[in-house]
N, C-alpha and C positions, 0 to 999 in steps of 0.2 A: 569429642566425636565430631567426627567435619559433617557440613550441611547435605544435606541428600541434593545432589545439583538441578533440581527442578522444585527447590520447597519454595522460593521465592515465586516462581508462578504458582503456587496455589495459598489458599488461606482455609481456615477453622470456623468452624460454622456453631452456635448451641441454638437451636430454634426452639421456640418452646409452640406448640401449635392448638390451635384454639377450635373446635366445634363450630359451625354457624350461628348455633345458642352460645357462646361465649363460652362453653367448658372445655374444659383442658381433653384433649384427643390422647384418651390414656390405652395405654399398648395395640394403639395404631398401625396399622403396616402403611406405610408410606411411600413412596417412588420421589425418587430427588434425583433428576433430569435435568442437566446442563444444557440451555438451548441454544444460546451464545459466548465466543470469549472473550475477552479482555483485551487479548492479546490481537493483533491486527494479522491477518492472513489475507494476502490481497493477492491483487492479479489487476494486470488492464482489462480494461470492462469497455473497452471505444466499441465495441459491437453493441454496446445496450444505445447507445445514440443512434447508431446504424438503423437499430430496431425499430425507434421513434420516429424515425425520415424516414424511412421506405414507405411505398404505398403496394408493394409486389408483394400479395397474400405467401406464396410460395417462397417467397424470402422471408417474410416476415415468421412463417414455421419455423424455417431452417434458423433461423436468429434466434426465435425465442426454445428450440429446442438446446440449443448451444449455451444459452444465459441461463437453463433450467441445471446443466451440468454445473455451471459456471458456480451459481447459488448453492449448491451442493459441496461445496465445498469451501465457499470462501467468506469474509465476513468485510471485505473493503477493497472499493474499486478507484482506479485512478482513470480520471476522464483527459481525454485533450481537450488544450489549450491554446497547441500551437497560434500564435497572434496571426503569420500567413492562413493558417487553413481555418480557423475558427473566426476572423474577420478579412477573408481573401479580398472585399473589394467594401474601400473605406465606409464605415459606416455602415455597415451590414454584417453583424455578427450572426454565427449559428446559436442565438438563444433561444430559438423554441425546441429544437430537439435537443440540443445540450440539459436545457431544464428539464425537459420530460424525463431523458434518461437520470437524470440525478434524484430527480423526484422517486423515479419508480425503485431506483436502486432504496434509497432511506425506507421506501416504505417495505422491501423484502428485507429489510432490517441490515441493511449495508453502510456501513460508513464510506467518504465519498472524499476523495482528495483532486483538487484540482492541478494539470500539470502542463507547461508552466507557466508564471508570469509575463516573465523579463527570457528570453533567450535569444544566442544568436543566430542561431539555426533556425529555418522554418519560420524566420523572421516574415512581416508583412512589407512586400516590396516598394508598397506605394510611401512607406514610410521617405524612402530616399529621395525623397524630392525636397524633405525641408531640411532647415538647419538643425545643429545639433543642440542647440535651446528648443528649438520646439521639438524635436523628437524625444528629447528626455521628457518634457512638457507632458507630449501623448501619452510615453509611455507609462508615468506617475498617473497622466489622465483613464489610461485602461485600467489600471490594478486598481481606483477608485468604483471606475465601474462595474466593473465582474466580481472585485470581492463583494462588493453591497450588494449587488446582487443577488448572491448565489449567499449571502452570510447564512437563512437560516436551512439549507440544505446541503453547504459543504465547508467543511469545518477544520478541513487539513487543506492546504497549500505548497507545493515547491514555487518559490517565489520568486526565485534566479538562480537557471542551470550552466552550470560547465564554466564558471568564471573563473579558472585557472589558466586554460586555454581563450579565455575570450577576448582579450584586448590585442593577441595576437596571432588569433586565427587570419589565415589570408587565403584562401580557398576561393572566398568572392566576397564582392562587397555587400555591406547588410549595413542594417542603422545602428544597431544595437554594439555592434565590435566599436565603431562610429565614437558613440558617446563615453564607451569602458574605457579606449584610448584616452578620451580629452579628460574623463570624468575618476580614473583608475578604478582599479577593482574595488576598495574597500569604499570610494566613495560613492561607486553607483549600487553598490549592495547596499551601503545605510538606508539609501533615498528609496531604495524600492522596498523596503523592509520596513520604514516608516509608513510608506505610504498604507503598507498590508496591514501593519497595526493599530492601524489608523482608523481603518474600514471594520476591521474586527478584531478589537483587544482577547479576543477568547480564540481567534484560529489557530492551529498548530502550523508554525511558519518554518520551513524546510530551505535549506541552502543544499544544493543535490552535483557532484558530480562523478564523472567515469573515473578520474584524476584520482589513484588512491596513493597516491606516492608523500616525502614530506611536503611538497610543495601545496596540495588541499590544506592540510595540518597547518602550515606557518598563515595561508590565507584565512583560517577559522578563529586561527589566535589574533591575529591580527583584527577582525570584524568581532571579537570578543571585546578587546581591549579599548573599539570604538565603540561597546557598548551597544552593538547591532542585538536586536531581539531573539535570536536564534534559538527559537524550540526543538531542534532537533537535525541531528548530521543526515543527509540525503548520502549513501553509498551504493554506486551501478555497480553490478556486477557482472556485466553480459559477458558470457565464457564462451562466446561462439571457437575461439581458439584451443578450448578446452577445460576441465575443470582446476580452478586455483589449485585444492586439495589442501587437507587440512592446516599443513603450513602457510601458506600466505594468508588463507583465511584467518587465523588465528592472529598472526603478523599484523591485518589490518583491523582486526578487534583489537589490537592490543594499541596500536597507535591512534586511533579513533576514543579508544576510552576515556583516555588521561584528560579529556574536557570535562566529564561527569555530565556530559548532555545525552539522553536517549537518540539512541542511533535506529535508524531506518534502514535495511534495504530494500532501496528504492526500484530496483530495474536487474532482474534476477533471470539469467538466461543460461538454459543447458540445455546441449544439442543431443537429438537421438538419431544421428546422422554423421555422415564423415566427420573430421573436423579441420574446419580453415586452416591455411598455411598459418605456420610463426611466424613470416617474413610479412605479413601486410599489416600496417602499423596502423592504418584508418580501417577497421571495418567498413566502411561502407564501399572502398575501393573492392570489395568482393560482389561479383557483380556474374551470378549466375543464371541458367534458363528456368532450372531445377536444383533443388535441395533434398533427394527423399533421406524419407526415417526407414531407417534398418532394423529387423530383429536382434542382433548384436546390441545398436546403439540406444535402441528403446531400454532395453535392462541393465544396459549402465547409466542412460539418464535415470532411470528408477532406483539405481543406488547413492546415486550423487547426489539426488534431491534429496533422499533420506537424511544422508550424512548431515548435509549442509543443512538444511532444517532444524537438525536434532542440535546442530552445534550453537547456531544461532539462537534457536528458544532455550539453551541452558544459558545463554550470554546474562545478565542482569541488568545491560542496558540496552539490550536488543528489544524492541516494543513492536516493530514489523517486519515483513517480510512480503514483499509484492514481485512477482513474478510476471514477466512485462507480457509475454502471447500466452493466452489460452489455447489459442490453438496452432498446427504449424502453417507454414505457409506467410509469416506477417514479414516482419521487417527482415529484410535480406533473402526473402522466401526461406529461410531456415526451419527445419523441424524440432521445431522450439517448443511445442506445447504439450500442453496437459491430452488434449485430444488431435485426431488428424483433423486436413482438411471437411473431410465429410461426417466430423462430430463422433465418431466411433473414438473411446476412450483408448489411452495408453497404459501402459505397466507402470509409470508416474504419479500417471490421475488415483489409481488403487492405490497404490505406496504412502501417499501424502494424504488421503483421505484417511485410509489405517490410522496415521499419526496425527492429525487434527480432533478428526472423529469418533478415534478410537483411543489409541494410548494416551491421550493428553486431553480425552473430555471426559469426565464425571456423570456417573450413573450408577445412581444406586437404590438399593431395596431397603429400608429399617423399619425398627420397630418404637415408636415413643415409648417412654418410661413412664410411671404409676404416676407421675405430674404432668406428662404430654412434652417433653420435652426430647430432644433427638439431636447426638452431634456425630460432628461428617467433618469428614476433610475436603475439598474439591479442587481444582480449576479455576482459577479466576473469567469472573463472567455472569451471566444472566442462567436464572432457572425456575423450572417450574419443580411445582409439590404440589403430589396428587396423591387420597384417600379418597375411600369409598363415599366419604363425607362430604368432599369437595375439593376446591384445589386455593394452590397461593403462588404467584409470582413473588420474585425476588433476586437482589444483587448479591455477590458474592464478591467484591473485588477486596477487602482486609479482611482479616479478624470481625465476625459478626456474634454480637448477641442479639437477637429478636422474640419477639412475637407477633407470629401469623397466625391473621383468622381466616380460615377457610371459606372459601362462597362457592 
């Protein structure tokens, strides 16, 4: 009999549950409540920073009404990093509202990934005045600083983006293309990858790029085979052009696997609006006044995001899935999000809530047995257990035998 294709995200549960006096909770009715998952559901979350710098009360509603949706659905945010906009002018990093929001994300129970390190894009300009020893220098010297920083509140990393393209990117000059030319791809990824490991032997360290073709693939074998730390393949998938659809999607699950490393997607975008021409080969060369969302394109972003979802969470080394705007309006003004401009949800936001919340999170009603004991199957993740007697938190991510005492 073949596996039921979602048994690997869940596991078996036999609790045996205990009274406040230590006796066994015999033919108890119970409530067994999934409250978190395992499984990573993210989103960009740069508006929960926004939130923490503003001092505009009326912003500051409209922000934390937007991050009250945002929490509603998701379990892990990725913050910028950008080196230009996160230290625009040397020595002056955004670490107070950076921190704040990271803070406040962990404590609504969000896991928190920093993005990125090392990139050439969005680079800091003032870098270009030194040599390319001391910029590699800095830039070893920043990933020392921000990952110790931030070690005991963010715990995932993309450490160095787009290095396929980066040694011969020529758009403009930047520091970072600079050093990948002198330093090659595989040797400024060791260095920056040491350094992150360095700061924190326990972070989830991400290599991330848009590049899904062989040419990522021979660059991952290659930083393999130097023995680079790579916890985990970074894969963009921004569809402003359209959606992949199930064949290429599959295509690059299939070529991404054969490392046996947990795969990310990293940067998850579908449009509920026109779609860009096939013929412009930089997105960013798409450069409009306006992007609206349509009635049409709203409920086929809501089917797209289904599909891809459902394909991805049956994957067995798919671990997340971050989807870059919450809302539309962000990068390329595209109507990319879960919600509009003015926070009013999409056909999307329902869709993907269904299936997080719904089809794929565990709830249920039982009854212990004449020893107090109760088994379940669930969801990988965190849950409560509540009787009339009391209640008990607990983990669910293998095969569990326990015993909970109620309080």
């Amino acid at each position: 009999m073949s596996q039921a294709p979602l048994a690997h995200r869940q596991a078996n549960a036999r609790l045996r549950v205990l009274n406040p006096d230590g006796t066994p909770a015999v033919r108890r009715e119970v409530s067994v409540d999934q409250v978190s998952h395992q499984f990573l559901f993210g989103c960009g979350a740069f508006d929960a920073v926004e939130l923490m710098k503003t001092q505009d009360e009326k912003k500051q509603a409209f922000l934390r009404e937007r991050m009250e949706k945002w929490l509603a659905l998701f379990n892990y945010g990725t913050l910028p990093f950008y080196w230009g906009r996160y230290e625009p002018e040397e020595g002056k990093p955004a670490f107070r509202e950076t921190m704040a929001a990271a803070k406040w994300l962990r404590q609504s129970g969000v896991q928190v990934k920093g993005h990125p390190l090392c990139w050439h894009t969005a680079c800091a300009p003032w870098l270009l005045k030194y040599s390319n020893e001391e910029i590699l220098r800095r830039q070893l010297e920043r990933i020392h600083r921000d990952v110790t920083a931030y070690r005991d509140t963010i715990g995932l990393w993309d450490v160095i983006n787009e290095v396929v393209i980066m040694p011969e990117f020529d758009r403009y000059d930047n520091a970072i293309t600079r050093i990948c030319r002198e330093k090659g791809r595989v040797g400024l990824v060791k260095e920056v990858f040491a350094a992150a490991k360095e700061c924190d032997p326990n972070a989830v360290l991400l290599i991330n790029d848009f590049n899904t073709s062989e040419a990522y693939a021979h660059l991952i074998q290659d930083l393999l085979e130097a023995d680079v730390p790579i916890s985990a393949i970074g894969i963009q998938s921004h569809q402003h052009q359209g959606y992949w659809g199930l064949e290429k999607l599959n295509r690059v699950l299939e070529r991404f696997s054969r490392f046996g490393l947990p795969i990310h997607f990293t940067e998850n975008t579908l449009i509920s609006g026109d779609i860009m021409p096939a013929h412009i080969v930089d997105l960013n060369d798409w450069q409009v006044d306006e992007w609206p969302s349509t009635p049409e394109g709203e409920e086929r972003q809501a089917r797209e995001i289904s599909e891809m979802y459902s394909v991805l969470f049956a994957h067995p080394l798919v671990e997340a899935i971050t989807t870059w705007d919450f809302n539309d309006g962000c990068w390329l003004k595209a109507p990319s999000g879960f919600v509009h401009e003015g926070n009013t949800e999409k056909p999307s936001y329902a869709a993907l809530k269904n299936l997080i919340h719904g089809a794929w999170e565990t709830h249920e009603t039982l009854v212990t047995d004449d020893d107090g004991f109760l088994v379940f199957t669930g969801y990988k993740g965190d849950y409560q257990l509540k009787t009339a007697a009391g209640s008990a938190g607990f983990a669910l991510n293998d095969n569990l035998e326990s015993t909970l005492s109620l309080t």
